[in-house]
HTML snippet that shows the backbone in 3Dmol.js (N, CA, C, O; Angstrom):
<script src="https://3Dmol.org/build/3Dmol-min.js"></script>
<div id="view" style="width:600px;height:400px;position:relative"></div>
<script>
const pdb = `
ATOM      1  N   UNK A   1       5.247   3.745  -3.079  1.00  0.00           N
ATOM      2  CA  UNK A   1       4.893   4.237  -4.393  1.00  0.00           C
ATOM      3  C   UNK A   1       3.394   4.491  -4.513  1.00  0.00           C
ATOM      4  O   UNK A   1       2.819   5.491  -4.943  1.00  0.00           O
ATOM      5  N   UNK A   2       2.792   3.113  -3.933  1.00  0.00           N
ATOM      6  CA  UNK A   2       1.327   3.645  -4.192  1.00  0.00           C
ATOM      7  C   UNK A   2       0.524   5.190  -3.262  1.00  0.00           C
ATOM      8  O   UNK A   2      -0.462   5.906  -3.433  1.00  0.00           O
ATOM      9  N   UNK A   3       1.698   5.084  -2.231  1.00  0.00           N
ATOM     10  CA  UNK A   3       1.024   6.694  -1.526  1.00  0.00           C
ATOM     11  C   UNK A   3       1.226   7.784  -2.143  1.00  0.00           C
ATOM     12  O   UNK A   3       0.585   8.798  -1.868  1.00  0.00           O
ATOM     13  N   UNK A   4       2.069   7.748  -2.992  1.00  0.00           N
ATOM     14  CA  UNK A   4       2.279   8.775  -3.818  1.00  0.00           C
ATOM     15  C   UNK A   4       1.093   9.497  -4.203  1.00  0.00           C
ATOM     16  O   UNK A   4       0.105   8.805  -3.961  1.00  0.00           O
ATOM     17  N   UNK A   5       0.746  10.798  -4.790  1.00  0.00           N
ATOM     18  CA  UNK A   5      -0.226  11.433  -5.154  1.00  0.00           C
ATOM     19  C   UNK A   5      -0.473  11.059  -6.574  1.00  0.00           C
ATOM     20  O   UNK A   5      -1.596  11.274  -7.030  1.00  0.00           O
ATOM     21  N   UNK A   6       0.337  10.587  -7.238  1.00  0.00           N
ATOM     22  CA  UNK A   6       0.955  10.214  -8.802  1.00  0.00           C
ATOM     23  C   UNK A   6       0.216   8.803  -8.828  1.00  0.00           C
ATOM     24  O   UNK A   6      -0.565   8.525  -9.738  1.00  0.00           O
ATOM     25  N   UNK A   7       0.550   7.778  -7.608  1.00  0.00           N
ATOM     26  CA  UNK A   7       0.284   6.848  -7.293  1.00  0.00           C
ATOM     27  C   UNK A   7       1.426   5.814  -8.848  1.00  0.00           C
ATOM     28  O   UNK A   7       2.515   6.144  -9.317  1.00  0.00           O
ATOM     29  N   UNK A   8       0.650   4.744  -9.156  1.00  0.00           N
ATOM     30  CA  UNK A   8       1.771   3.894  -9.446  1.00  0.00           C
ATOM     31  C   UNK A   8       1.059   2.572 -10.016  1.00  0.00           C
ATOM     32  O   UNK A   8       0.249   1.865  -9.416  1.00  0.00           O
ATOM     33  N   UNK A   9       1.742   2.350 -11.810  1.00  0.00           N
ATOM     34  CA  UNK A   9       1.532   1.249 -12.032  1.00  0.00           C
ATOM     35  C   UNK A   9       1.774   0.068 -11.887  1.00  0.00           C
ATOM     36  O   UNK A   9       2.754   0.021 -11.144  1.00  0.00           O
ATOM     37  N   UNK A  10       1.484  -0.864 -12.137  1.00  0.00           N
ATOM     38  CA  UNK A  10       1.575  -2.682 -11.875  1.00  0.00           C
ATOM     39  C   UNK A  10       3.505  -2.662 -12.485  1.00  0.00           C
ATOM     40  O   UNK A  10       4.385  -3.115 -11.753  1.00  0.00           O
ATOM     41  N   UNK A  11       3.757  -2.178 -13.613  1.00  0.00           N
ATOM     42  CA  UNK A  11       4.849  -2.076 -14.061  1.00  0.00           C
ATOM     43  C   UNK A  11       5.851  -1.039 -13.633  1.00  0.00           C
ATOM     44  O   UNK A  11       7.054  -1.121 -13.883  1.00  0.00           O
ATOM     45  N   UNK A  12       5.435  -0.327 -13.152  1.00  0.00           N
ATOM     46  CA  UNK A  12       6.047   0.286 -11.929  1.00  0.00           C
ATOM     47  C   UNK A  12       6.712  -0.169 -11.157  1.00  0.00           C
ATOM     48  O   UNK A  12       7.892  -0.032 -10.838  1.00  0.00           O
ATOM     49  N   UNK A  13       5.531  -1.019 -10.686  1.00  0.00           N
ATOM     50  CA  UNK A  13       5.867  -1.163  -9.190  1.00  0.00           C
ATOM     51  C   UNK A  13       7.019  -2.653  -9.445  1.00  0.00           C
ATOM     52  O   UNK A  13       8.121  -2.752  -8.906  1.00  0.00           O
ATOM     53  N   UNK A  14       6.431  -3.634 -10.341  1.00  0.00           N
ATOM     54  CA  UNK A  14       7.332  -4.723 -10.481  1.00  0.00           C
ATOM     55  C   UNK A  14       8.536  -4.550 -10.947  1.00  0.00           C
ATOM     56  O   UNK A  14       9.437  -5.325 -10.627  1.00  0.00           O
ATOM     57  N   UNK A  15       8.738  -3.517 -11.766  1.00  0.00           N
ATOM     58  CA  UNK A  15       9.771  -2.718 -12.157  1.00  0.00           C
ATOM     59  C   UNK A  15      11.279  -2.368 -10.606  1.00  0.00           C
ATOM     60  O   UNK A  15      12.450  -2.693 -10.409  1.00  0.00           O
ATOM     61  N   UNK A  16      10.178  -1.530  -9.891  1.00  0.00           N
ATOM     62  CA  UNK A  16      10.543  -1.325  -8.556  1.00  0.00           C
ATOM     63  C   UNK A  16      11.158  -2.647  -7.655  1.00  0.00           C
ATOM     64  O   UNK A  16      12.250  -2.811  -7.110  1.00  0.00           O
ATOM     65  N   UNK A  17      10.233  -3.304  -7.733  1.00  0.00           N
ATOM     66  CA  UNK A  17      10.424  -4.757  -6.819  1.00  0.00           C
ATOM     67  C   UNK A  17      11.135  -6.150  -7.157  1.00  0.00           C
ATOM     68  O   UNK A  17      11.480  -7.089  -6.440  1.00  0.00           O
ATOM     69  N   UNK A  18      11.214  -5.921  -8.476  1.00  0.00           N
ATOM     70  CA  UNK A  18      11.773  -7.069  -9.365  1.00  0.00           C
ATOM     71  C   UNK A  18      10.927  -8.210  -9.362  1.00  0.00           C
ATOM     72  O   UNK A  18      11.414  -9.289  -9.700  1.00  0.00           O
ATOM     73  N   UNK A  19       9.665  -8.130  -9.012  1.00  0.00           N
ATOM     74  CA  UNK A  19       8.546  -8.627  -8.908  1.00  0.00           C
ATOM     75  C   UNK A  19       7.821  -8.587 -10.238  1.00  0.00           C
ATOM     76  O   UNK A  19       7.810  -7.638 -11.022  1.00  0.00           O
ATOM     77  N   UNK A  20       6.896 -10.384 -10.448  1.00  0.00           N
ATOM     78  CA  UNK A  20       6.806 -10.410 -11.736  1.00  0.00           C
ATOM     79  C   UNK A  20       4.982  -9.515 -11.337  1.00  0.00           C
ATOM     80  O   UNK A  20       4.606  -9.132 -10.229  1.00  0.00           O
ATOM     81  N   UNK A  21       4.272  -9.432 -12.557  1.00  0.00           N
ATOM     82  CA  UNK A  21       3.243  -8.298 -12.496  1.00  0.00           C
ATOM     83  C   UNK A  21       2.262  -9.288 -11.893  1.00  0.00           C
ATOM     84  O   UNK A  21       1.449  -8.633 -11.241  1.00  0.00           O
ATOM     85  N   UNK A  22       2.013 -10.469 -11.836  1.00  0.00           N
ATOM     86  CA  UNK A  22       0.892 -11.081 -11.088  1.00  0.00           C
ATOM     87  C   UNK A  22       1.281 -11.135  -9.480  1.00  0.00           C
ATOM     88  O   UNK A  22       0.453 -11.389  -8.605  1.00  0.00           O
ATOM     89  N   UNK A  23       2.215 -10.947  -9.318  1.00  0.00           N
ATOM     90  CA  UNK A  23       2.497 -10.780  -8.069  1.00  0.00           C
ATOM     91  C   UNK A  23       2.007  -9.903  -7.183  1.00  0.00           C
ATOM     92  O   UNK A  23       1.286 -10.211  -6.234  1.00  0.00           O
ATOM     93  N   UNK A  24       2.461  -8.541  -7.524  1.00  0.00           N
ATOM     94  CA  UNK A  24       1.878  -6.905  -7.897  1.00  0.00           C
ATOM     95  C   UNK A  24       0.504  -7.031  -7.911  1.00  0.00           C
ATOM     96  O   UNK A  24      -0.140  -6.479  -7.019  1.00  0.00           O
ATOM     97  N   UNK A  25      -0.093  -7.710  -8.831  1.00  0.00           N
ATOM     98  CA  UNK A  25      -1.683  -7.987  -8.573  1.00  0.00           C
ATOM     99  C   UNK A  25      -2.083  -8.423  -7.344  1.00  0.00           C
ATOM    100  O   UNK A  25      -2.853  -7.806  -6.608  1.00  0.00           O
ATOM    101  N   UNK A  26      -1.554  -9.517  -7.099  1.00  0.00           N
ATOM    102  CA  UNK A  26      -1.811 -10.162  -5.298  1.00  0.00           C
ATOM    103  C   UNK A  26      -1.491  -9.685  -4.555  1.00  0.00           C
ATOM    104  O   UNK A  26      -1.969 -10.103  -3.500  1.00  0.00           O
ATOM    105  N   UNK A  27      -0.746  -8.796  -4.446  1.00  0.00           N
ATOM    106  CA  UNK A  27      -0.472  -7.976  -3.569  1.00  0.00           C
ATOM    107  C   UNK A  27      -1.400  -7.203  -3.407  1.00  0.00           C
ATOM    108  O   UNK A  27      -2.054  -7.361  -2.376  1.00  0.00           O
ATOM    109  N   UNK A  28      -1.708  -6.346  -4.137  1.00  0.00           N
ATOM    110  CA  UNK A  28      -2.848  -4.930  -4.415  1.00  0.00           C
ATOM    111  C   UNK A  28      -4.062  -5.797  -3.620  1.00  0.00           C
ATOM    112  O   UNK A  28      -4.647  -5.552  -2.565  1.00  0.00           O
ATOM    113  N   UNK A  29      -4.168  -6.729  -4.420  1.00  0.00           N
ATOM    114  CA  UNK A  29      -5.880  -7.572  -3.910  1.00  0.00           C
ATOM    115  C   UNK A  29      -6.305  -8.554  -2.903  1.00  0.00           C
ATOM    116  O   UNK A  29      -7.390  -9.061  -2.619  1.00  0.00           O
ATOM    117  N   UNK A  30      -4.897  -8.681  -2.374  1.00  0.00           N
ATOM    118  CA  UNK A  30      -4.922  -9.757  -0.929  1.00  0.00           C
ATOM    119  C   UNK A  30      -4.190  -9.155   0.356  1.00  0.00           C
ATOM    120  O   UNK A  30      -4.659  -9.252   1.490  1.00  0.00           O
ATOM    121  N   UNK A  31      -3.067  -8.563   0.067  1.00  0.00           N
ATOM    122  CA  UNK A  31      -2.599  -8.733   0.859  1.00  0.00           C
ATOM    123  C   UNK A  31      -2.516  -6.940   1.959  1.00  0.00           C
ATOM    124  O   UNK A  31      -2.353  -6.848   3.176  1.00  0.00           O
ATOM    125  N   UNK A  32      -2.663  -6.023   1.145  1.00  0.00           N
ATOM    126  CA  UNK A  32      -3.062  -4.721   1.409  1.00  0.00           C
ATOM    127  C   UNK A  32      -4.480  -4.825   2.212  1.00  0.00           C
ATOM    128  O   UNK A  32      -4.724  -4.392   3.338  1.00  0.00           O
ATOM    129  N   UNK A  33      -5.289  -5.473   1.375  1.00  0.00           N
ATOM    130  CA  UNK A  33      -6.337  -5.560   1.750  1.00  0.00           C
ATOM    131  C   UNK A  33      -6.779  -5.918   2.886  1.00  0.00           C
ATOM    132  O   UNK A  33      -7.776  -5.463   3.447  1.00  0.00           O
ATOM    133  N   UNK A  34      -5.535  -7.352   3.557  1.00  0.00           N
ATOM    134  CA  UNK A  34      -5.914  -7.888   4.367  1.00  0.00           C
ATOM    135  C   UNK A  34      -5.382  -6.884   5.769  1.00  0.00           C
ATOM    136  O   UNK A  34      -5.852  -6.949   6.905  1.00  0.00           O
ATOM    137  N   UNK A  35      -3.963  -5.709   5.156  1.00  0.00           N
ATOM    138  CA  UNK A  35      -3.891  -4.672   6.284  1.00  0.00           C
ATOM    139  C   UNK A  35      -5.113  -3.752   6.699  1.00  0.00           C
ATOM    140  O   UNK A  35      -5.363  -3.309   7.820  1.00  0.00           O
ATOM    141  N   UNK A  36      -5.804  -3.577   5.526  1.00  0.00           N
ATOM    142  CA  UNK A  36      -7.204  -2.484   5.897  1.00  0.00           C
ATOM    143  C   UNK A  36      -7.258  -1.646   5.003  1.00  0.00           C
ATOM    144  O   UNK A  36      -8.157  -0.814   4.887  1.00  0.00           O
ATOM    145  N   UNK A  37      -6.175  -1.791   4.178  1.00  0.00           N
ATOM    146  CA  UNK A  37      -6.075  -0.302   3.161  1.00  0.00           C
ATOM    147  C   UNK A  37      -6.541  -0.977   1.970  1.00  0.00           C
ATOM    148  O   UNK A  37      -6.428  -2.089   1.453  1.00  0.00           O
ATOM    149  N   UNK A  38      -7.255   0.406   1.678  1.00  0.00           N
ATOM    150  CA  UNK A  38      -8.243   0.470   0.142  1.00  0.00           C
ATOM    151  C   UNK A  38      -6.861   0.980  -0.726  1.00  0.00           C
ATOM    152  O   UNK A  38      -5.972   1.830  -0.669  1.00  0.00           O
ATOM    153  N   UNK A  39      -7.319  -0.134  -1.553  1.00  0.00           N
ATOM    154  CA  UNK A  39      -6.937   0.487  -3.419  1.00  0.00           C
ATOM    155  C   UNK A  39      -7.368   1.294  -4.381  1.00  0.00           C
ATOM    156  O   UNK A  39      -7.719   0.589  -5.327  1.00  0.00           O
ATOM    157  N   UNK A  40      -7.517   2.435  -4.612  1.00  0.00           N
ATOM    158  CA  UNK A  40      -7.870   2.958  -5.635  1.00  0.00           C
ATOM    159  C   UNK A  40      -7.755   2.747  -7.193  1.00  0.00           C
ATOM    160  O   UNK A  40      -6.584   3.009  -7.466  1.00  0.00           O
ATOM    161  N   UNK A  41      -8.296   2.466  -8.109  1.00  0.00           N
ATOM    162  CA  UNK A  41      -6.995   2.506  -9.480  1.00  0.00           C
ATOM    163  C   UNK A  41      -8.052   3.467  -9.971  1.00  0.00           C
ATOM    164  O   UNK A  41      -9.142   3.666  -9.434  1.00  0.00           O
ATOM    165  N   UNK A  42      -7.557   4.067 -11.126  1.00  0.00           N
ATOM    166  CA  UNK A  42      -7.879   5.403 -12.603  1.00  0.00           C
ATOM    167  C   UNK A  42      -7.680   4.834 -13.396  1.00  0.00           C
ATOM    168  O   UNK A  42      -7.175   3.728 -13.202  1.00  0.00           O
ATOM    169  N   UNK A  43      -7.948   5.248 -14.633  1.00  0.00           N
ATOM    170  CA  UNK A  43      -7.041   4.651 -15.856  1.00  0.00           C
ATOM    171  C   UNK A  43      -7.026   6.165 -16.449  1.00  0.00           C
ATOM    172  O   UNK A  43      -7.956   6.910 -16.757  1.00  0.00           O
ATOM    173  N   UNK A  44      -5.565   6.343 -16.493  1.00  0.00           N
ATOM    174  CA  UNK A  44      -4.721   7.529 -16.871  1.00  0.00           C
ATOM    175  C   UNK A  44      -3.979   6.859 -18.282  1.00  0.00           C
ATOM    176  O   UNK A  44      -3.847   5.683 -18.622  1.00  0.00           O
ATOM    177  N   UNK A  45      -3.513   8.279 -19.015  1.00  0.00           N
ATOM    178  CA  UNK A  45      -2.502   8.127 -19.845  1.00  0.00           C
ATOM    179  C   UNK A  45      -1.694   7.060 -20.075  1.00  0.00           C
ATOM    180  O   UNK A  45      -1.337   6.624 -21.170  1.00  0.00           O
ATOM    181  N   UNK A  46      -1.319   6.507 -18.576  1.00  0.00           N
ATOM    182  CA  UNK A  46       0.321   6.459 -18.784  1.00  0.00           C
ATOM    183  C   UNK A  46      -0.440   4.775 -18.361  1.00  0.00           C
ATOM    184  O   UNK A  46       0.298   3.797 -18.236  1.00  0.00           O
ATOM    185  N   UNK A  47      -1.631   4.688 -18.221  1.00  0.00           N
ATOM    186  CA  UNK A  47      -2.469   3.054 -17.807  1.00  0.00           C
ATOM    187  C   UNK A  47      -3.241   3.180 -16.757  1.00  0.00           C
ATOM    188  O   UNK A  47      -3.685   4.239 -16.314  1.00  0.00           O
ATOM    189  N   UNK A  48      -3.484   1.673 -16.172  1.00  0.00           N
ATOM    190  CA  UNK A  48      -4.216   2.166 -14.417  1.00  0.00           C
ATOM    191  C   UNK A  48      -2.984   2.381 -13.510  1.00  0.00           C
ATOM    192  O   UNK A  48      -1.857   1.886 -13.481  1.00  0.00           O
ATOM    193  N   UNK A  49      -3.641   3.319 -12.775  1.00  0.00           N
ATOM    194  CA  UNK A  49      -2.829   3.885 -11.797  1.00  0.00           C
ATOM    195  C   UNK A  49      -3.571   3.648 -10.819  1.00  0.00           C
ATOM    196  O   UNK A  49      -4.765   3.890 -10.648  1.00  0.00           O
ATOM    197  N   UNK A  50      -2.554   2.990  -9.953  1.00  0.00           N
ATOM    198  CA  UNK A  50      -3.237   2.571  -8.470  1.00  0.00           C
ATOM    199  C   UNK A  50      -2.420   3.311  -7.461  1.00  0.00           C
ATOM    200  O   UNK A  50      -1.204   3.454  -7.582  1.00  0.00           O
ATOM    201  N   UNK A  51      -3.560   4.071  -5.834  1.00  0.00           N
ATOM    202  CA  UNK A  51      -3.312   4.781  -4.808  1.00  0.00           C
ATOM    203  C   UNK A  51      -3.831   3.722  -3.951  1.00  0.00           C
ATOM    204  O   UNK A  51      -4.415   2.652  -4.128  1.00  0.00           O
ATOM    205  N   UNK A  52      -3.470   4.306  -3.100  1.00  0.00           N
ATOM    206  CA  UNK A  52      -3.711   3.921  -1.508  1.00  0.00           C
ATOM    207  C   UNK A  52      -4.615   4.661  -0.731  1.00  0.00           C
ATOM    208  O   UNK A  52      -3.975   5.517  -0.122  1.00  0.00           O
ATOM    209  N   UNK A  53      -5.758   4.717  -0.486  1.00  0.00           N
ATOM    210  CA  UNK A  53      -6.654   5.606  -0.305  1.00  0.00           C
ATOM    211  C   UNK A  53      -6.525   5.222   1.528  1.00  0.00           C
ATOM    212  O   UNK A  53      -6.376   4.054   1.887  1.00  0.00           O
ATOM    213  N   UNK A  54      -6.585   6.071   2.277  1.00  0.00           N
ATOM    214  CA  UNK A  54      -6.555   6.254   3.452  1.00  0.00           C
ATOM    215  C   UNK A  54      -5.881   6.622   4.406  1.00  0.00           C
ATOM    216  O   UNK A  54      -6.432   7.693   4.663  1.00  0.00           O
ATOM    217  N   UNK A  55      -4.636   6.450   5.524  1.00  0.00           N
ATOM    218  CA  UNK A  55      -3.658   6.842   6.053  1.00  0.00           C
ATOM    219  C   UNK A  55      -2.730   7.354   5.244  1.00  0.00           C
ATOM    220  O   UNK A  55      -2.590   7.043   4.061  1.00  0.00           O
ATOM    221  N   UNK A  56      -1.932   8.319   5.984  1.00  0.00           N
ATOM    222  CA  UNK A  56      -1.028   8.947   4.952  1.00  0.00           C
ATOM    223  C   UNK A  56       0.868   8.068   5.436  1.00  0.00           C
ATOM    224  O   UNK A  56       2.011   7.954   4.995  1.00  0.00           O
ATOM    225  N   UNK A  57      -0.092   7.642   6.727  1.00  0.00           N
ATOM    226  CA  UNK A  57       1.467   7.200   7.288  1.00  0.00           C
ATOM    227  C   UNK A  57       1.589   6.183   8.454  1.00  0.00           C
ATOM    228  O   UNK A  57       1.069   6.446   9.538  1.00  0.00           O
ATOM    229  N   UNK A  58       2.288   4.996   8.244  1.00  0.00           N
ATOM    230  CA  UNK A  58       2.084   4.492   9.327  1.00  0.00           C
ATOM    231  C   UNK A  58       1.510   4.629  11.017  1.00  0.00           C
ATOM    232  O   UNK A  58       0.938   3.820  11.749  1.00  0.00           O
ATOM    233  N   UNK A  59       1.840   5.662  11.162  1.00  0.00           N
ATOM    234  CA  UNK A  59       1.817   6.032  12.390  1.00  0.00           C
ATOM    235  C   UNK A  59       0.861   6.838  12.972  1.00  0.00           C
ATOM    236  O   UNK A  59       0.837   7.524  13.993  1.00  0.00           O
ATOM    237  N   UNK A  60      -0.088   6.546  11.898  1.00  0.00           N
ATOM    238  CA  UNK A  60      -1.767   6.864  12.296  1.00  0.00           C
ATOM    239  C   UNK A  60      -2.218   5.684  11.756  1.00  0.00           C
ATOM    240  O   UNK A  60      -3.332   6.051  11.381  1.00  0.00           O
ATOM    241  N   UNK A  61      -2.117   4.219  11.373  1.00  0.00           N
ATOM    242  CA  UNK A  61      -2.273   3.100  10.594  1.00  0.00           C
ATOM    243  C   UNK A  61      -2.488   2.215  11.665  1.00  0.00           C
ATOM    244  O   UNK A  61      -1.598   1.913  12.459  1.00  0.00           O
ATOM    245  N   UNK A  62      -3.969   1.668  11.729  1.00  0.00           N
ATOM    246  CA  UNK A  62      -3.677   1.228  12.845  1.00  0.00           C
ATOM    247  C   UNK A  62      -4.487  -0.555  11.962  1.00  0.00           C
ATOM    248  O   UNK A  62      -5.599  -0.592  11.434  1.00  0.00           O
ATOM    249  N   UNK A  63      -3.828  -1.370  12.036  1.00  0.00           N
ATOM    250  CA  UNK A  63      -4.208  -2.794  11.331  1.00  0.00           C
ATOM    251  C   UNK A  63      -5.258  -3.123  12.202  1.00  0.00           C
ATOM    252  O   UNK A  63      -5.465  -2.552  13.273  1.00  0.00           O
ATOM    253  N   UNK A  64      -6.377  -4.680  11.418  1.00  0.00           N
ATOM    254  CA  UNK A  64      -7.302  -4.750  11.943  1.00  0.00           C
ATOM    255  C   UNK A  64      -6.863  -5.609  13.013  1.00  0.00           C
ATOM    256  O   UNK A  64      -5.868  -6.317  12.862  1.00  0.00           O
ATOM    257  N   UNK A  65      -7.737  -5.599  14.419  1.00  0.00           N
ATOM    258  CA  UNK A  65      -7.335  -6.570  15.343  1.00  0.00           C
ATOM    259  C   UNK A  65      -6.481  -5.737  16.217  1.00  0.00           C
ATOM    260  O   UNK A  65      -6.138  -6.323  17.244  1.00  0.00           O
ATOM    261  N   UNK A  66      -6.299  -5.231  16.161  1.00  0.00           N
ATOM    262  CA  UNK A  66      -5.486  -4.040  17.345  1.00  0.00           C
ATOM    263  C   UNK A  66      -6.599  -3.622  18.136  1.00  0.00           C
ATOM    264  O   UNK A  66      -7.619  -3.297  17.529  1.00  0.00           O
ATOM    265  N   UNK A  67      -6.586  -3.585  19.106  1.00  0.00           N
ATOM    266  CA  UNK A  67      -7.408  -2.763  20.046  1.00  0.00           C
ATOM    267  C   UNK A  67      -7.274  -1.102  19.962  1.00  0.00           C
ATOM    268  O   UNK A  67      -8.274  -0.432  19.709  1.00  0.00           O
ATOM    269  N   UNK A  68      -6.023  -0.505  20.181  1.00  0.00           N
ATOM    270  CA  UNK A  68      -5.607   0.324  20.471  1.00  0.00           C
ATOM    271  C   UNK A  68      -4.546   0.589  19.629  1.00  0.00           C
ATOM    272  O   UNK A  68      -3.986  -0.419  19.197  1.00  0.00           O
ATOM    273  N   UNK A  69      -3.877   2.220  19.082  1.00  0.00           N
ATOM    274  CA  UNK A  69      -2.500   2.488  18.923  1.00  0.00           C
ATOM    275  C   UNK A  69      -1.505   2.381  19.570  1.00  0.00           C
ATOM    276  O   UNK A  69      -0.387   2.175  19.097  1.00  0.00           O
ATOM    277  N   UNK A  70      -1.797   2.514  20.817  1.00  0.00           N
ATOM    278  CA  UNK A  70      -0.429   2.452  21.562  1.00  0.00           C
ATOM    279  C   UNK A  70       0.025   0.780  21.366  1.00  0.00           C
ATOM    280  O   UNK A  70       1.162   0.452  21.705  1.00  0.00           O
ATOM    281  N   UNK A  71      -0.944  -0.263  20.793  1.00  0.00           N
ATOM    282  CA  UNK A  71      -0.416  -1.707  20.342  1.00  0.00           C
ATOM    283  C   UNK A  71       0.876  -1.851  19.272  1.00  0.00           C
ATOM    284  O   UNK A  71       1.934  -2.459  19.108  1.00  0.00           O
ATOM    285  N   UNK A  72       0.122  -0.977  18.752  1.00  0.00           N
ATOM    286  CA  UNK A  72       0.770  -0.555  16.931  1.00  0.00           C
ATOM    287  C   UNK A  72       2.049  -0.276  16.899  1.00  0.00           C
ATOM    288  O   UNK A  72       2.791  -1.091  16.352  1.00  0.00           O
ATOM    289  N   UNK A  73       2.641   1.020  17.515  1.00  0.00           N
ATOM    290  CA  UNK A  73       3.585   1.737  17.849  1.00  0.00           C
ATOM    291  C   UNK A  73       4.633   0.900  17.522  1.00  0.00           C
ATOM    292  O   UNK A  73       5.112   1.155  16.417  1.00  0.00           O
ATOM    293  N   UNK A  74       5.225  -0.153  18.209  1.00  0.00           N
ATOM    294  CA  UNK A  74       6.251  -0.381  17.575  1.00  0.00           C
ATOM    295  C   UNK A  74       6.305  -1.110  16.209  1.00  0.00           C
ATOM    296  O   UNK A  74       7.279  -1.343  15.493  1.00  0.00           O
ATOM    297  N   UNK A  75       4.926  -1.423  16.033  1.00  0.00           N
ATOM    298  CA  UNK A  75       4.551  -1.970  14.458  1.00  0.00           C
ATOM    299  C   UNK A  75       5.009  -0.809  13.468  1.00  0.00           C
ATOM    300  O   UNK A  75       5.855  -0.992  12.593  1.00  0.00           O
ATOM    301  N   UNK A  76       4.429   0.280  13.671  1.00  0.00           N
ATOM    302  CA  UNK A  76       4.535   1.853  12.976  1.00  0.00           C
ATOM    303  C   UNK A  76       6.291   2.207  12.668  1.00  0.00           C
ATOM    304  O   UNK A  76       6.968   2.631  11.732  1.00  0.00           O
ATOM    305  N   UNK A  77       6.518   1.707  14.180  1.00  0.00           N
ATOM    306  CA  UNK A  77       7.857   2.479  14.184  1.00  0.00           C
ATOM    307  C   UNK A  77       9.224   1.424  12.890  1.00  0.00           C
ATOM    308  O   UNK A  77      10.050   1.946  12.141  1.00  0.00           O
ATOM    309  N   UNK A  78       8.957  -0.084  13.095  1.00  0.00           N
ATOM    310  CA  UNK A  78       9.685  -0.622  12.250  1.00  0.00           C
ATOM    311  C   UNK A  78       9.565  -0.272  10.933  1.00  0.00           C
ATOM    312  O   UNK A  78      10.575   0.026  10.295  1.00  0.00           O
ATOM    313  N   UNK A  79       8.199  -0.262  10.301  1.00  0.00           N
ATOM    314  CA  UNK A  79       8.095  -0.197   8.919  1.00  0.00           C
ATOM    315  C   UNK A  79       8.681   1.249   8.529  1.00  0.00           C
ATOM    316  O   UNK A  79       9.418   1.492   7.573  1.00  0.00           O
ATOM    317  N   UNK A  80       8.172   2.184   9.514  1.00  0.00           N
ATOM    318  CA  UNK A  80       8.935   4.146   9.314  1.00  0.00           C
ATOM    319  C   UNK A  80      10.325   4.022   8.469  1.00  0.00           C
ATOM    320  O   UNK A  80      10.720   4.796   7.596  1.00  0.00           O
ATOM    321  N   UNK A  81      10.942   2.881   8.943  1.00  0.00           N
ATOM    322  CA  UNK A  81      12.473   2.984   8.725  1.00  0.00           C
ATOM    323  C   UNK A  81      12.816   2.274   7.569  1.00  0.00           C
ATOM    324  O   UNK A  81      13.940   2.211   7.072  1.00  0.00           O
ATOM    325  N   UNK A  82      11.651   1.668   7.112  1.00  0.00           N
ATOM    326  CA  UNK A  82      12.657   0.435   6.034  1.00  0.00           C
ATOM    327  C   UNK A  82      12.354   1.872   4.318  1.00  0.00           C
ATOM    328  O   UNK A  82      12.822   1.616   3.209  1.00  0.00           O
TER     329      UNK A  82
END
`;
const viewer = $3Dmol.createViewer("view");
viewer.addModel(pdb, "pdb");
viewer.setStyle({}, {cartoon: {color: "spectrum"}});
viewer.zoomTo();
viewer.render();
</script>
């Protein structure tokens, strides 16, 4: 949701996840973070709207501590599918 171009609120997303909204928060601020990917938020119309600023897709995503992509690959390839 958050790659979306639209990107995606806290109520959105808990909405989505059945996840309560502080959760959604820790997530955005710990745990993304700790993959490498930046958060964006706006505050739009509809509230803040939070993106994902950087890779468009796993499979140029390469987490910190990897040496290399070809490490990744089957990292890339599980998440592709869920």
């Amino acid at each position: 949701m958050l790659r979306r171009s639209e990107g995606a609120t806290v109520d959105e997303v808990a909405s989505a996840t059945g996840w309560r909204r502080h959760t959604v928060r820790g997530v955005f601020s710990g745990t993304l973070k700790k993959l490498g990917l930046t958060i964006a938020s706006a505050k739009e119309e509809r509230g803040r709207v939070y993106r994902i600023n950087g890779p468009q897709s796993y499979e140029n995503f390469i987490p910190r501590g990897f040496a290399s992509p070809e490490l990744c690959r089957p990292l890339a390839r599980s998440r592709s599918r869920r």
